[in-house]
C-alpha positions in Angstrom: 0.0 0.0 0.0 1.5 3.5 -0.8 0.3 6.4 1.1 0.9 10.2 0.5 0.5 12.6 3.3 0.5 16.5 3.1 -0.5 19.1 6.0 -0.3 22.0 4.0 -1.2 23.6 0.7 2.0 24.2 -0.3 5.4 22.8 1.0 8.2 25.1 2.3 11.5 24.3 0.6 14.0 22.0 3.0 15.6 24.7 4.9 11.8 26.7 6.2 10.9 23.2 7.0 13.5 21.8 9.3 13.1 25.5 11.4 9.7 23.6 12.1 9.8 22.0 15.6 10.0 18.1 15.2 10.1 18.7 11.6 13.8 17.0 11.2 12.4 14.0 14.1 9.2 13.5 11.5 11.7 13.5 7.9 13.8 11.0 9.8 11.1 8.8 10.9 8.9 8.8 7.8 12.4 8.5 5.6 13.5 5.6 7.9 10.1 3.8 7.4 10.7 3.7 3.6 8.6 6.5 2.7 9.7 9.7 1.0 10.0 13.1 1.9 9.1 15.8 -1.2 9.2 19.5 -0.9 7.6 22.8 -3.0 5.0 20.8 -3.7 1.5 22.4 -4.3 -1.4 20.1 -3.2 -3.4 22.0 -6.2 -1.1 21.2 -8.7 0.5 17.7 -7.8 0.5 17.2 -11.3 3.5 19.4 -11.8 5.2 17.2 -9.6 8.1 15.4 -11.6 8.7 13.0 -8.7 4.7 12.2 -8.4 4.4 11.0 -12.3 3.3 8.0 -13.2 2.6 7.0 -9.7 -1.1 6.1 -8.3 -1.3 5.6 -4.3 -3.8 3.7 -2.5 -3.9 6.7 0.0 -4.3 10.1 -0.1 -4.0 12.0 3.4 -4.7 15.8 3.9 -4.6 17.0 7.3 -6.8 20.1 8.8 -6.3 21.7 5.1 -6.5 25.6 5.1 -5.2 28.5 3.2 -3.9 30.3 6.0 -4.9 33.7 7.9 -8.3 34.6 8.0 -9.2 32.7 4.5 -12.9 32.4 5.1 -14.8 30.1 3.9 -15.3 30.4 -0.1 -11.5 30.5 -0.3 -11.2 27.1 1.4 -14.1 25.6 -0.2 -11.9 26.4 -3.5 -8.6 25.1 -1.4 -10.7 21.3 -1.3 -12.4 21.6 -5.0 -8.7 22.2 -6.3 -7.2 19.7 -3.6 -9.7 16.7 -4.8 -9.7 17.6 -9.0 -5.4 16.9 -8.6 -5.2 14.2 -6.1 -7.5 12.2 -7.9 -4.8 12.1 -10.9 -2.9 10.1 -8.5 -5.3 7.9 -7.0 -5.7 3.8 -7.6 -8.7 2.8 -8.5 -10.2 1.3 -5.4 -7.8 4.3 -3.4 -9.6 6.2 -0.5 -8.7 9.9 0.0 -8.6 11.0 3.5 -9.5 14.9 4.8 -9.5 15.1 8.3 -12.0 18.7 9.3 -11.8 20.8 12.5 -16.0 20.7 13.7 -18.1 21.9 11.5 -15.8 22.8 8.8 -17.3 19.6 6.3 -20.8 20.8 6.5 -22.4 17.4 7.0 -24.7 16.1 9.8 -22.2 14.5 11.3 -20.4 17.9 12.2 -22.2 18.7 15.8 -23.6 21.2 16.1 -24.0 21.8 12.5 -23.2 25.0 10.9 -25.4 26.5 8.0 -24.8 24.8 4.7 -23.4 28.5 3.2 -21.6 28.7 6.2 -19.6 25.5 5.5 -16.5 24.4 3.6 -19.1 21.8 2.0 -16.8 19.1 1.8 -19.2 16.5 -0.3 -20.0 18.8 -3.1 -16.6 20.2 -3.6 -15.3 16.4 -4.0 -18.1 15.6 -6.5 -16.5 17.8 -8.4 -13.5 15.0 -8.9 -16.1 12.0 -9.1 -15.6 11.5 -5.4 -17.9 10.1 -3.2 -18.1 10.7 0.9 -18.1 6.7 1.9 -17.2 7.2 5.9 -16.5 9.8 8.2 -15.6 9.3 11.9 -13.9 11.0 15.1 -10.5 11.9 14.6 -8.6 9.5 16.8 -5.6 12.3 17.8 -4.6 9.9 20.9 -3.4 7.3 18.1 -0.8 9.6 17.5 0.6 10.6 20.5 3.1 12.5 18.6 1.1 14.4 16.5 1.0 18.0 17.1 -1.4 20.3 14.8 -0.5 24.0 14.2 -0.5 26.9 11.6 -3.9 28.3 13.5 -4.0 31.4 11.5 -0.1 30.7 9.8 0.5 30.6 13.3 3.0 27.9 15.1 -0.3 27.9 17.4 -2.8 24.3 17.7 -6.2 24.6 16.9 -9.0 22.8 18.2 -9.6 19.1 17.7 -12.2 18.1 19.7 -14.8 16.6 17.7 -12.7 16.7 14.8 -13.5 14.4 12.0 -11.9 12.2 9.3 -13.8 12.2 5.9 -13.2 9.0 3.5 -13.8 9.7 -0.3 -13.4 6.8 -2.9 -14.2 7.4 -6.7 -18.1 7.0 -7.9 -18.5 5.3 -10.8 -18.7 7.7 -14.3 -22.2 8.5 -15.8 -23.4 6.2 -18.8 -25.4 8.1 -21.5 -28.9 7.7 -22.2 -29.3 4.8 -25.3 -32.4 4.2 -27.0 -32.2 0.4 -27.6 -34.0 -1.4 -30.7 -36.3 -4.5 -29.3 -37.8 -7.0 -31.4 -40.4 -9.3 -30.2 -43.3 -11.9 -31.1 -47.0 -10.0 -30.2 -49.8 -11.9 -30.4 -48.5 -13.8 -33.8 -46.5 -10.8 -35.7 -43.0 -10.3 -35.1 -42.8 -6.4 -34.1 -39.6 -3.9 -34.1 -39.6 -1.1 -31.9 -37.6 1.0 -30.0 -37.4 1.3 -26.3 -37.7 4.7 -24.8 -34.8 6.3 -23.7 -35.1 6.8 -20.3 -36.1 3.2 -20.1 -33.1 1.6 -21.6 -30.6 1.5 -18.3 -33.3 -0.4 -16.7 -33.4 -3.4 -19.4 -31.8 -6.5 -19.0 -30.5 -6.5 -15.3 -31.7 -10.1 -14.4 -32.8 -9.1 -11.3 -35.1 -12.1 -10.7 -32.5 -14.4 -12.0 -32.2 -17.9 -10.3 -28.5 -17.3 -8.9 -29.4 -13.8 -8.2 -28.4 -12.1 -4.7 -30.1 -8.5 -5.7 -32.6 -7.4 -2.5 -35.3 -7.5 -5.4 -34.9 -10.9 -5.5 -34.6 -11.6 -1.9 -37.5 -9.6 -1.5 -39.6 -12.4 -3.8 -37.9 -15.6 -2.5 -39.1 -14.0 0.9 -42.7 -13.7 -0.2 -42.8 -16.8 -1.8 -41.2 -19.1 1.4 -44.0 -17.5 3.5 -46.5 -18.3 1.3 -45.5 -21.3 0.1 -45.7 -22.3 4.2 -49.6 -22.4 3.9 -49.9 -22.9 0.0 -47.8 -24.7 -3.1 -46.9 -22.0 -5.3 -45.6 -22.4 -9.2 -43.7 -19.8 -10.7 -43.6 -19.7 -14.8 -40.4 -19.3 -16.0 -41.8 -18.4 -19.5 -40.1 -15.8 -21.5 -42.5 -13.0 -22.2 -42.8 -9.9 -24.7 -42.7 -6.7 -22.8 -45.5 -5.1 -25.3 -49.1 -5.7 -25.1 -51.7 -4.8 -28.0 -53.9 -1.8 -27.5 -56.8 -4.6 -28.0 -55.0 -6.5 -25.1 -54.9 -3.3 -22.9 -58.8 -2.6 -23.7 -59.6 -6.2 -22.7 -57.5 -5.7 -19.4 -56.9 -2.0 -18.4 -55.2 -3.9 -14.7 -56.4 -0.8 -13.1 -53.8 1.7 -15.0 -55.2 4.5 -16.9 -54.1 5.0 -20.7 -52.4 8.1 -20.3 -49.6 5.9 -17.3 -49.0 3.9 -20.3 -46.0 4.5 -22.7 -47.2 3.8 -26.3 -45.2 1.9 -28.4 -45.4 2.8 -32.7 -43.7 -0.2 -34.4 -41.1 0.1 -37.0 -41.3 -2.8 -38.4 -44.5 -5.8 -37.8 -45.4 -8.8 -39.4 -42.1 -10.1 -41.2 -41.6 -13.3 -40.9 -44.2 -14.5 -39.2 -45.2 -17.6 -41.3 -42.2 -19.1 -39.6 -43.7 -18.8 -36.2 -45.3 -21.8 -34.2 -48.6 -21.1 -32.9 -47.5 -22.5 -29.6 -44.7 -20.6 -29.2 -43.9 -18.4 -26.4 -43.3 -14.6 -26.7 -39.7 -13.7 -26.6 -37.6 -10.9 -27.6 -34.2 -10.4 -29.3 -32.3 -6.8 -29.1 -30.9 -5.7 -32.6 -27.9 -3.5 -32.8 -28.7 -1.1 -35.8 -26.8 -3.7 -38.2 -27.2 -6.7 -36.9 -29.1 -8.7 -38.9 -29.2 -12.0 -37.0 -32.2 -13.1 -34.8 -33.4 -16.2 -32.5 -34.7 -16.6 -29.3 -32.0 -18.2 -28.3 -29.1 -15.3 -28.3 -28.4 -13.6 -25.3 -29.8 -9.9 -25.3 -26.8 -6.9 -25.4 -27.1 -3.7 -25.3 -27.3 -1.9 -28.8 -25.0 0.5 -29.5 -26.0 3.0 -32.2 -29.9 2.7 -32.5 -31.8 6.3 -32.0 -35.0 8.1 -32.2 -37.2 6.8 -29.6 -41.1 7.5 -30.2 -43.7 6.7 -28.2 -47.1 8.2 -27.6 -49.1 8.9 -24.5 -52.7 9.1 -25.1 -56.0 9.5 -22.5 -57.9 7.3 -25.3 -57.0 4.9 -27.8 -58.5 2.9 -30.6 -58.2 -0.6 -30.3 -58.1 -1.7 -33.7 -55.3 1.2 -34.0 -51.7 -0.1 -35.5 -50.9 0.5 -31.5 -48.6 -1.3 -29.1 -48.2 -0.7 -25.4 -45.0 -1.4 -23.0 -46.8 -4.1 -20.3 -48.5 -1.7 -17.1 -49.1 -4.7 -15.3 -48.4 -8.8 -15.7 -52.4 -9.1 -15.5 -52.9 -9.6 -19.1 -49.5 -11.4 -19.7 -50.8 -14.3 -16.6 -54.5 -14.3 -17.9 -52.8 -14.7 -20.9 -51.3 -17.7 -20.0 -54.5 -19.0 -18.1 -56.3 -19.4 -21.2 -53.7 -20.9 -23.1 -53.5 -23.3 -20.5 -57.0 -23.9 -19.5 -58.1 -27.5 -19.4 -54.6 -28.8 -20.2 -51.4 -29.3 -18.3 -48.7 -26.7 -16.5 -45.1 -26.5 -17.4 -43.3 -24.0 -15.0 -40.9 -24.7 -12.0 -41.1 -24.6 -8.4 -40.3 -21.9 -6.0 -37.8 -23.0 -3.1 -40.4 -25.3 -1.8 -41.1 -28.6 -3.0 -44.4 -28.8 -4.7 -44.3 -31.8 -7.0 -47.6 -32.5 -5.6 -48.9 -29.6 -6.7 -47.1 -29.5 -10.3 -47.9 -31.2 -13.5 -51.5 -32.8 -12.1 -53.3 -29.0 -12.1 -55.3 -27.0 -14.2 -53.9 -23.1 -14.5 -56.5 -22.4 -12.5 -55.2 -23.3 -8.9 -58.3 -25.5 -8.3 -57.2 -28.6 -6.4 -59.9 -31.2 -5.6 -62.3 -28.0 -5.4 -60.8 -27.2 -1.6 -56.9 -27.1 -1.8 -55.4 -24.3 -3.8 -52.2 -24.3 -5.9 -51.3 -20.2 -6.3 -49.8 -19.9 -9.5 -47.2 -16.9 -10.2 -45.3 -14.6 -12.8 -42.8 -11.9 -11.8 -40.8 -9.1 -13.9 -40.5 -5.8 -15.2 -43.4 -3.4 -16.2 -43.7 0.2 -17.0 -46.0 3.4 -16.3 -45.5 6.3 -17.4 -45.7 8.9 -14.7 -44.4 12.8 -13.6 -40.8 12.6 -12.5 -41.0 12.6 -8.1 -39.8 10.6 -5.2 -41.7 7.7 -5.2 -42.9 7.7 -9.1 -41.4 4.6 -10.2 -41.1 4.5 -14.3 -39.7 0.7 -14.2 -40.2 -2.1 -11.3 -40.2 -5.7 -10.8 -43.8 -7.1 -10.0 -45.2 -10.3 -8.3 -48.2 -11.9 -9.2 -49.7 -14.7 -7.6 -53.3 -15.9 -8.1 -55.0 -18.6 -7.5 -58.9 -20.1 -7.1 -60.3 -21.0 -3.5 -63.7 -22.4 -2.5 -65.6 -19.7 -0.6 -65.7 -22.0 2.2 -62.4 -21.6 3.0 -62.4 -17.6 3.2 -59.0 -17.4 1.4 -58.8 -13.7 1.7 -59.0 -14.0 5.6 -56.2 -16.6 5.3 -53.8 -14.2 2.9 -54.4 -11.6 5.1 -53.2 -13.5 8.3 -50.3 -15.2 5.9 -49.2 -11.6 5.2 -49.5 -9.9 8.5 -47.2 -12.4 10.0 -44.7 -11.9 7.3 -44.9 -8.4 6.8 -46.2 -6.1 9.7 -43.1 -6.7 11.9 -41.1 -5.3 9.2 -43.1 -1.9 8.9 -45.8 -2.8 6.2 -49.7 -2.0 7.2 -52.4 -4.5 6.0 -55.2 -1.8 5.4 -58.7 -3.8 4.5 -60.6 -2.9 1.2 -63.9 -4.2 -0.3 -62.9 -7.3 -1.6 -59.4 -7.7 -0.3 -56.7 -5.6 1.2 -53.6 -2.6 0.6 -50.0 -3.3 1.7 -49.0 0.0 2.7 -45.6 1.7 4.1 -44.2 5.4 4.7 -44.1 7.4 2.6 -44.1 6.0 -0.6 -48.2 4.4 -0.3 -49.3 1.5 -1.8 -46.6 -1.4 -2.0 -49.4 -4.1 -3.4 -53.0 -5.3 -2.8 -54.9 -8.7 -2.5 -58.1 -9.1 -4.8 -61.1 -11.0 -4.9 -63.4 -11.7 -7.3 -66.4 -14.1 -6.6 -67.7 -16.8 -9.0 -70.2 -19.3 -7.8 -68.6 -21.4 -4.8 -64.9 -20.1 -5.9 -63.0 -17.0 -5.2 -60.4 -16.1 -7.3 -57.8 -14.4 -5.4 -54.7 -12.1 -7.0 -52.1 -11.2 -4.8 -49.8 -7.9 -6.9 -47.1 -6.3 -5.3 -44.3 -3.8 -5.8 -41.3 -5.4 -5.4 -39.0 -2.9 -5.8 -40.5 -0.8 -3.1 -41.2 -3.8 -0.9 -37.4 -3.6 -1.0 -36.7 -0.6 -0.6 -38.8 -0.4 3.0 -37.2 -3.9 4.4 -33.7 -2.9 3.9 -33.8 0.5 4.6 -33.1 1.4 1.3 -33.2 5.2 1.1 -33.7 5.6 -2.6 -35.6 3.3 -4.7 -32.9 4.3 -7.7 -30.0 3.0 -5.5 -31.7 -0.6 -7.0 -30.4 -0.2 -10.4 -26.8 0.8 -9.6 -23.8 -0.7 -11.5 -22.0 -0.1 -8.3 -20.6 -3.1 -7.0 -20.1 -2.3 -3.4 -24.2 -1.8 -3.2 -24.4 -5.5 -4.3 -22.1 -6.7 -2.2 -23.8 -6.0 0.5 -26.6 -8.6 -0.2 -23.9 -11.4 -1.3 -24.7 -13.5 2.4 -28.0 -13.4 1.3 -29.1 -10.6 4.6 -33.0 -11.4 6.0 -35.8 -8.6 5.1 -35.4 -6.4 8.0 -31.0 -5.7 7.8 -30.8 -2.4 6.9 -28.5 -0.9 4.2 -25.1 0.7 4.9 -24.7 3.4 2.2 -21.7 3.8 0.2 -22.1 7.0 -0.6 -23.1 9.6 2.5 -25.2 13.1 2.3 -24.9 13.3 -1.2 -26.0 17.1 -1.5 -29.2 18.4 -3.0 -29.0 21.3 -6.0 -32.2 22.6 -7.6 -32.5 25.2 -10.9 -35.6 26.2 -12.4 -36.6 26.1 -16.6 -39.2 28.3 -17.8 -40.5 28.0 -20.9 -43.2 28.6 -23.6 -44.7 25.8 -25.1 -46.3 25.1 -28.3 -49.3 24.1 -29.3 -48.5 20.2 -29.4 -47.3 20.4 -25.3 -47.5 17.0 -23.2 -46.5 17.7 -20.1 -45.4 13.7 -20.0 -43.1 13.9 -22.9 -41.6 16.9 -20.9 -41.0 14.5 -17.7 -40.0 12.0 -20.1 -37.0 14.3 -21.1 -36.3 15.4 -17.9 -35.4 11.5 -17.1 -33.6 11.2 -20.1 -31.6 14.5 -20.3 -30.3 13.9 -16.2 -30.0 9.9 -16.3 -31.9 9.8 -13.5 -30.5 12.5 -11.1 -33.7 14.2 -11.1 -35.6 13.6 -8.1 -38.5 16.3 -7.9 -39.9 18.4 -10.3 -42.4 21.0 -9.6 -44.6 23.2 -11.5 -44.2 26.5 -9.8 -45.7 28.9 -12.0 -48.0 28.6 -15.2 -48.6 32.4 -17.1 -50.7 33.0 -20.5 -49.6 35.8 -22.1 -52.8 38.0 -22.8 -51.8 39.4 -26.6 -49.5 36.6 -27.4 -51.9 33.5 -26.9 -48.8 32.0 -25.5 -48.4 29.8 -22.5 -45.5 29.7 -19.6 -44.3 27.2 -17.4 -41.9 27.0 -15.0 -40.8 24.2 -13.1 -38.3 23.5 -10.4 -36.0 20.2 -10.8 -34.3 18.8 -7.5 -31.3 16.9 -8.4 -29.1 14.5 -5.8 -27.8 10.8 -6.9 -27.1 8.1 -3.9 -25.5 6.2 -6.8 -23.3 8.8 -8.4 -21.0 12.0 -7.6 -23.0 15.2 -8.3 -21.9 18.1 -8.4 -22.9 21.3 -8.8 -21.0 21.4 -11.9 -22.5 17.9 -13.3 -25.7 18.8 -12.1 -25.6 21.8 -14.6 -24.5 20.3 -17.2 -27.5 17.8 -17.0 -29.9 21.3 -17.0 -28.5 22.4 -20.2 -28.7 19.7 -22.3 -32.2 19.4 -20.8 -33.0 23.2 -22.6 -31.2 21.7 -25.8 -33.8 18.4 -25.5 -36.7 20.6 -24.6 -36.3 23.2 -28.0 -35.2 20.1 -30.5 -38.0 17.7 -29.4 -40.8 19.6 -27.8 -40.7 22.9 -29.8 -40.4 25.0 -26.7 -38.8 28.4 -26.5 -37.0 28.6 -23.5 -37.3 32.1 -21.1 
């Protein structure tokens, strides 16, 4: 391991530094342990260091850092912006850099008491500026070092305070990806469609989440669900491949409770080549096309495409059904009814959940009816979409589970899922709040994490259990931001590798990420969709965007024109952001809003 220390901004030359008291003691020792000793060295500009080229240290130290006299704080803030943009040259990849703070200096909760953000040397933000990320902070431990002796209070040989003095940690944050529309091609309903996926949609694609070896908290989430259901009944999970687009004639059969205008509609680029070849049996599946790739099969592994553009989708409060229309799946509803009548009065191929079932399995109708009394719940999990105003807990892509199954009204199955879920849920901060017909899983603040449905038929009650996986895990591991989910990042998976029960919290690897917020005010045309708008402001950010907020709406009385202006709040738990990055997000959202939209921006 290779460590590089520095106490100052800039080093004296030899001479001014062995006047220092200890100074000669300290060269000696450090030189004696095999470490070296480097002079007129500016901490701002290591990079004009000849005897720091080429080298990359695991450590970075910088000790109390200040510019000397009464700096204040802007000129200090500038000191650590400066300080982090050059050490990072130098840093290895998995390197930490270390900047120990006198109280209240850093700006973060930690420091107590806590000074006023503007009053700060804001420690987090001026790091994001070098793609670094706060992962610890604790007490400076000065009694490790009984020889360690702080001074230069005011370019003074005086100490300064260290009581509650803290040690910030910063590692690097991973680099921001840009937005890629990606080119899908599926079988729907008999015709092989081409389409493109949204934008803002694409980083969400292909994460095999819910695959069989996977240790992602979604997962653990479901195999939790399923183990505590599968306690009272045998449950059956397809493993099915299925097309993530539904027909609008689908969608008007089965609207699954989701309106038309929280539905992202698809217009095909290509449909209906090739589709004499297809078996009438066969299962929907999908293959992703780069832009030259002419080579397709169910069988190849999807990767991402790399030069495909010009997303188009339409959102729309009505639709025609018989209109050349496609919809990105709202809800598994139509995609498991699906399967139910394809199944109906013949036999079941899917796989067990972690439980064995092989009574259950391969002697069943799709319908869960066993000898009229005992129930087999049959099950499908994976992505779908809604399209929905950019805020906290508006969640574009998730992972849904549904379960459903038919009961004899004897029985009272919805009593029995309610008691089944209470048990497994309540103690881990998730309300059971009774509705006509069933019942709402519900947490704070983010609402509705799934419901339980009934629907009556004679002596049998069909019952459909739908949840929210995502946000189910987000609320039993403490998660604090559902987007932390979908990070590349490899030390937030790691965390989950021993397999932690529901109820561990999360240790986040990057702390008090900071919060920046600009306003965009524009007039719009006469085409304006104030979806298409959020839509872009997902896109143009990847994701950084948090809140937006219509703050003011004006109609110019001789123009006939319209104004809006809305307030985004940016802040990443996955990423570095900086104020910097943040505005560079906000400008190329303008640029978006006046090439797509045909606003003029104010």
């Amino acid at each position: 391991m290779k460590d590089v220390y520095s106490s100052r901004c800039i080093s004296p030359d030899k001479d001014a530094a062995l006047r220092q008291q200890q100074a000669a003691d300290n060269i000696q020792t450090v030189e004696g342990s095999g470490g070296a000793v480097l002079f007129e060295v500016d901490c701002t500009k290591l990079e004009e260091c000849a005897s720091l080229r080429g080298c990359a240290f695991d450590r970075i130290l910088f000790n109390f850092p200040h510019c000397g006299r009464k700096s204040g704080v802007k000129k200090n803030r500038q000191l650590l912006k400066d300080f982090f943009l050059s050490c990072v040259q130098f840093l290895a990849e998995e390197g930490e850099v270390h900047v120990s703070l006198c109280n209240g200096q850093g700006g973060t909760p930690v420091d107590q008491p806590r000074r006023e953000w503007f009053n700060s040397w804001q420690v987090v933000a001026m790091a994001a500026e070098a793609h670094l990320i706060l992962s610890d902070v604790h007490k400076f431990e000065s009694e490790k070092y009984q020889s360690y002796k702080c001074t230069g209070y005011r370019s003074q040989d005086k100490g300064f305070h260290l009581e509650n003095a803290l040690l910030h940690v910063f590692t690097r944050s991973l680099p921001y990806a840009s937005a890629k529309v990606i080119k899908l091609e599926e079988d729907v309903d008999g015709q092989r469609v081409q389409f493109n996926m949204p934008a803002e949609l694409g980083d969400f694609m292909f994460r095999d989440f819910l695959a069989s070896d996977s240790v992602h908290p979604v997962k653990l989430v479901q195999d939790f669900i399923l183990d505590g259901v599968g306690e009272r009944w045998p449950v059956s999970m397809t493993t099915a491949s299925h097309s993530f687009l539904l027909t609008a004639k689908q969608w008007e059969t089965n609207h699954c409770g989701v309106e038309g205008e929280q539905c992202y509609w698809i217009h095909p680029l290509q449909k209906g080549f090739n589709s004499d070849s297809l078996l009438a049996t066969e299962l929907a599946h999908l293959t992703l096309l780069d832009s030259q790739d002419t080579h397709r099969g169910p069988s190849e592994k999807p990767l991402r495409n790399k030069a495909a553009d010009g997303s188009r989708f339409l959102c729309s409060h009505s639709t025609d059904p018989d209109e050349d229309l496609y919809l990105l799946r709202p809800s598994l509803i139509p995609k498991l009814s699906e399967l139910h009548n394809k199944n109906q009065g013949g036999k079941v191929s899917a796989t067990e959940s972690n439980v064995n079932y092989e009574s259950a399995t391969g002697c069943e109708k799709l319908s869960g009816r066993c000898n009229g009394v005992t129930c087999v719940l049959y099950g499908m999990s994976g992505l779908v979409f809604r399209n929905l105003p950019v805020n906290f807990w508006n969640i574009p892509v998730f992972h849904e589970l549904h379960l459903t199954g038919v009961f004899s009204s004897q029985s009272e199955p919805v009593k029995l899922f309610e008691q089944t879920f209470d048990r497994l849920l309540s103690p881990l901060g998730i309300s059971i709040v009774a509705e006509d017909g069933g019942f709402s899983f519900m947490a704070h603040p983010m609402g509705s994490v799934g419901k339980v449905l009934s629907r009556t038929s004679g002596d049998d009650i069909t019952v459909t259990v739908s949840i929210n996986l995502d946000v189910l895990a987000v609320v039993l591991f403490s998660i604090p931001d559902w987007r932390l989910l979908w990070s590349y990042d490899p030390r937030f998976l790691k965390q989950f590798a021993p397999r932690p029960s529901p109820g561990t919290s999360y240790h986040a690897f990057s702390l008090f990420p900071e919060i920046f917020s600009f306003d965009i005010s524009f007039w719009i045309g006469s085409s304006w969709e104030e979806l298409k708008f959020h839509a872009l402001v997902r896109e143009a950010s990847l994701g950084t965007v948090e809140q937006v907020k219509l703050i003011d709406k004006f109609s110019h009385p001789d123009l006939s024109q319209t104004s809006y202006c809305y307030r985004l709040i940016y802040q990443s738990h996955t990423h570095a952001l900086s104020h910097t990055q943040a505005l560079k997000f906000h400008k190329n959202l303008e640029s978006l809003l006046s090439s797509r939209l045909q606003v003029t921006i104010r």
